[in-house]
MMTF fields as JSON, N, C-alpha, C and O atoms, coordinates in Angstrom:
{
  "mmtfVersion": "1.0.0",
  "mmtfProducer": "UNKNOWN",
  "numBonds": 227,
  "numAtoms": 228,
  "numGroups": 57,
  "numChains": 1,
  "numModels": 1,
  "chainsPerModel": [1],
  "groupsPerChain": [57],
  "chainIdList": ["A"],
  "bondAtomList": [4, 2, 8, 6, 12, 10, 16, 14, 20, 18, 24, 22, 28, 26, 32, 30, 36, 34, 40, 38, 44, 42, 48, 46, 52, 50, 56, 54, 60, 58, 64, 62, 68, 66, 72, 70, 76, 74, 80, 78, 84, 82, 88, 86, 92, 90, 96, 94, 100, 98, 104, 102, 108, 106, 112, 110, 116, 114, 120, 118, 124, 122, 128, 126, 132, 130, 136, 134, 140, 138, 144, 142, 148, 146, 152, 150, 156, 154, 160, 158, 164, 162, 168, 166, 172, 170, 176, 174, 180, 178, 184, 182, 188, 186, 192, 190, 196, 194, 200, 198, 204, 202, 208, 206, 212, 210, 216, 214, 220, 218, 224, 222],
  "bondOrderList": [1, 1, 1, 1, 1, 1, 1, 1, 1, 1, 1, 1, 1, 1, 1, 1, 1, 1, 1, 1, 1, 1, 1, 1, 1, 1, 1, 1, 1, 1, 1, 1, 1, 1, 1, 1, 1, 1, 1, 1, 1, 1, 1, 1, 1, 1, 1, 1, 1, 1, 1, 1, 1, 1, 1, 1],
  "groupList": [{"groupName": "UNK", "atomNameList": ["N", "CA", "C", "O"], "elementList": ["N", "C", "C", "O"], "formalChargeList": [0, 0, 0, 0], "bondAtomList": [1, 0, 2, 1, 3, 2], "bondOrderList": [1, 1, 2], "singleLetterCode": "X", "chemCompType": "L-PEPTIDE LINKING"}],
  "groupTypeList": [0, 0, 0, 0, 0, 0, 0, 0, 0, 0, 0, 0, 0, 0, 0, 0, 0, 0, 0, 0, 0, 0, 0, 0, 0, 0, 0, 0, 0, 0, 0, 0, 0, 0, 0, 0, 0, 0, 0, 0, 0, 0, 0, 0, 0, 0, 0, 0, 0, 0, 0, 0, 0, 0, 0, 0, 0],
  "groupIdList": [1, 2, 3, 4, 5, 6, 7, 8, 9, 10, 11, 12, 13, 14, 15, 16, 17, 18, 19, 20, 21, 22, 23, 24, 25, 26, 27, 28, 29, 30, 31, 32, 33, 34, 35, 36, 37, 38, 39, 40, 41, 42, 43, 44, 45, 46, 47, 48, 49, 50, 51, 52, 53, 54, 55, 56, 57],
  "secStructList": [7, 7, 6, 6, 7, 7, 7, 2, 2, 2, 2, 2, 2, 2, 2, 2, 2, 2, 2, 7, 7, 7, 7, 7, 1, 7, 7, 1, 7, 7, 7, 7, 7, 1, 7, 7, 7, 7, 7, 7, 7, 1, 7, 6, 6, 6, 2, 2, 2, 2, 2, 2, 2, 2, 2, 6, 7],
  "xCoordList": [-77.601, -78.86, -78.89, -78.078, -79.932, -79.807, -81.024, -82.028, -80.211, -80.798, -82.154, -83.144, -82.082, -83.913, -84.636, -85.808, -83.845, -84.355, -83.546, -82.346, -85.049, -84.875, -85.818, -87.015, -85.331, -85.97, -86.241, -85.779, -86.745, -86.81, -85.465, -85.24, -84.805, -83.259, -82.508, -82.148, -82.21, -81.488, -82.28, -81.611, -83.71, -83.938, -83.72, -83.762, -83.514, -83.091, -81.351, -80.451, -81.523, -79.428, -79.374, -78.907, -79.616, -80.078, -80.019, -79.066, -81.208, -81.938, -80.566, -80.43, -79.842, -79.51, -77.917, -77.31, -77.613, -76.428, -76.454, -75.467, -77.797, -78.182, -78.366, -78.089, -78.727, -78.901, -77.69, -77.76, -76.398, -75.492, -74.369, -73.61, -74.366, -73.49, -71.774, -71.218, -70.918, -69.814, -68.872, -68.503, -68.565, -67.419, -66.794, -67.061, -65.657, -64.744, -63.656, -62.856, -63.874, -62.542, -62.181, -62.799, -61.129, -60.137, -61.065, -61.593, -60.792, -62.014, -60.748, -61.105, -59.375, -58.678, -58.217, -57.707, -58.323, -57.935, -56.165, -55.365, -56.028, -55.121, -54.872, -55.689, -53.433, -52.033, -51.368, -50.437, -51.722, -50.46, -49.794, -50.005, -48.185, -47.342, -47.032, -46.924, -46.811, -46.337, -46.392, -46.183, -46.605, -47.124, -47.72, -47.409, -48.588, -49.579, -48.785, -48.415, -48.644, -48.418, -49.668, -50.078, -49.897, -50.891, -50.251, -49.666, -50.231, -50.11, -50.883, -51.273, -51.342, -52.644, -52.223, -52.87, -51.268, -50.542, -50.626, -50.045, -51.339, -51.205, -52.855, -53.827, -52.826, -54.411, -54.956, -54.428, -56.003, -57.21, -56.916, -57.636, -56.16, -55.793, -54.532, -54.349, -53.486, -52.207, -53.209, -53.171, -53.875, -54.158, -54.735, -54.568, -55.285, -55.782, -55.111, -55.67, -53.813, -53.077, -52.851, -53.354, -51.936, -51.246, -52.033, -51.609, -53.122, -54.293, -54.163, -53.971, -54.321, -54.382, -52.89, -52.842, -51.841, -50.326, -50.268, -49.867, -50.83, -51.112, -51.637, -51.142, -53.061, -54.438, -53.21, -53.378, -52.72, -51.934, -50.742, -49.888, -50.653, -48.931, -49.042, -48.042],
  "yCoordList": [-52.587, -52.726, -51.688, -51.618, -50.893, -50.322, -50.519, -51.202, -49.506, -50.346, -50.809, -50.1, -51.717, -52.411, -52.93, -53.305, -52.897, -53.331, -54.859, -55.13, -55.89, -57.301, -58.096, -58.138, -58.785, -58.739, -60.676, -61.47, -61.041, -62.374, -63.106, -64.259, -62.654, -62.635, -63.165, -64.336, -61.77, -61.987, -62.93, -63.318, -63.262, -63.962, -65.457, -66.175, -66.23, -67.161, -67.336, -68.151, -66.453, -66.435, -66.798, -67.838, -66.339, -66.462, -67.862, -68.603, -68.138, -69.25, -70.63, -71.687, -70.341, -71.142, -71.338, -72.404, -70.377, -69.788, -70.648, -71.284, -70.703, -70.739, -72.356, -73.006, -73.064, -74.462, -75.433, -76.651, -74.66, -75.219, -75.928, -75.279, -77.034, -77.815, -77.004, -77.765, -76.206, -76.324, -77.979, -77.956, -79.121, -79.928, -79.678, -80.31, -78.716, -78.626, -78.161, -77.226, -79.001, -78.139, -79.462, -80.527, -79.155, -80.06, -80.737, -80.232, -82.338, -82.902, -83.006, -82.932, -83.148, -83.318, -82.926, -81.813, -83.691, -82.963, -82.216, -82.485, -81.48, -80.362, -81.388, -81.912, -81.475, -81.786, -80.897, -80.446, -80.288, -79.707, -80.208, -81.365, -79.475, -80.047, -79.288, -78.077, -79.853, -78.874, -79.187, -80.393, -78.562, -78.906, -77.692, -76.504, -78.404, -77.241, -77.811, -78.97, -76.639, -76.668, -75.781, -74.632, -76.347, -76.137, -75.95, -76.946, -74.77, -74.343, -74.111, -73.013, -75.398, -74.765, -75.243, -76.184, -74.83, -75.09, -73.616, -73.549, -72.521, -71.52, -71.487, -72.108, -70.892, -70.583, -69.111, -68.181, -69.488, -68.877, -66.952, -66.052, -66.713, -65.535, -65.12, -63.934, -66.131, -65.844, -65.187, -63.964, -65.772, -65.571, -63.774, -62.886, -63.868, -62.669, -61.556, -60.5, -61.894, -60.806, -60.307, -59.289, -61.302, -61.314, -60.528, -59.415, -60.938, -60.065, -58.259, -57.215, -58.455, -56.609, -56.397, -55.175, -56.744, -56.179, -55.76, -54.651, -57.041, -56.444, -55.349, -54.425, -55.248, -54.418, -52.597, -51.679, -52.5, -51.541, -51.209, -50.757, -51.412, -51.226, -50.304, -50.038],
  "zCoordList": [158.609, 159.314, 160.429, 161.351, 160.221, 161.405, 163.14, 163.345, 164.059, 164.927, 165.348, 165.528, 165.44, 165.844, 164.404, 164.374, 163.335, 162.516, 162.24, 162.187, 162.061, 162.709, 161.709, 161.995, 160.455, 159.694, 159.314, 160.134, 158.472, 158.79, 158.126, 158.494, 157.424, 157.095, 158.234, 158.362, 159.418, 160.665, 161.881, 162.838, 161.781, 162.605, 162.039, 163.038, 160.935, 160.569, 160.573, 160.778, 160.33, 160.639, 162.466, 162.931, 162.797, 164.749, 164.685, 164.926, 164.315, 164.703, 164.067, 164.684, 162.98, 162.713, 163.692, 163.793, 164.152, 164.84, 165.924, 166.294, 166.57, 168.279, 168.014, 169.023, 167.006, 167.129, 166.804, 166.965, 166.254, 166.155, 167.099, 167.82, 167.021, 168.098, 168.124, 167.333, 168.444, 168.697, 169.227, 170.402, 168.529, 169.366, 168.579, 167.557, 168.46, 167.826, 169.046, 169.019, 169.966, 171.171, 171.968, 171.965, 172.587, 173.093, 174.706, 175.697, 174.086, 175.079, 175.885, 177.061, 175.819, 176.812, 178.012, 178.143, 178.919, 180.418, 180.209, 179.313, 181.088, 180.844, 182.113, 182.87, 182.057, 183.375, 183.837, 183.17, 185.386, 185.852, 186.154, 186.515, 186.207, 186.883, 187.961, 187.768, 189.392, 190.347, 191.683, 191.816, 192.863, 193.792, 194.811, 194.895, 195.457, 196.207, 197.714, 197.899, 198.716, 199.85, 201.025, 200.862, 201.705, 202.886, 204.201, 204.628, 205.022, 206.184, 206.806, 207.205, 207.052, 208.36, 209.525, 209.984, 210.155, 211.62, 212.505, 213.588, 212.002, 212.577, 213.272, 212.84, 214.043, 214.832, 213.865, 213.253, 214.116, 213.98, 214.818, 214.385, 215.615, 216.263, 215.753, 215.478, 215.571, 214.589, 213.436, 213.299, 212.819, 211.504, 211.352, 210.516, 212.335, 212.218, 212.986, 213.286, 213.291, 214.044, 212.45, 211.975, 211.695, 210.616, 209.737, 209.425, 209.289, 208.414, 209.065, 208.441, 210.21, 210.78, 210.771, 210.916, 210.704, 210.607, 208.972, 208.617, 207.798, 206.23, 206.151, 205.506, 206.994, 206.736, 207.09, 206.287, 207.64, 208.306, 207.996, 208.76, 206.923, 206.146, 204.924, 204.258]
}
């Protein structure tokens, strides 16, 4: 087919493409394992000394 040619063939192929349900995929929730750690004990001016000592290396 070339381009821009769009014939009533490919617009039924479309049409039948675009109305099709996909559930064929994993309804299951995924488990991490691990753990997340949070440091927010530093200020707001630490933080940004630290950012301009990175920014400068």
């Amino acid at each position: 087919m070339s381009m821009g040619a769009y014939d009533e063939d490919e617009h039924e192929r479309r049409e039948a493409q675009a109305s099709r349900v996909d559930a064929d995929f994993d309804d299951e929730r995924t488990i991490y394992h691990g753990k997340v750690e949070y440091d927010a004990g530093e200020s707001a001016e630490e933080l940004l000394n630290k950012f301009e000592e990175i920014k400068s290396d």
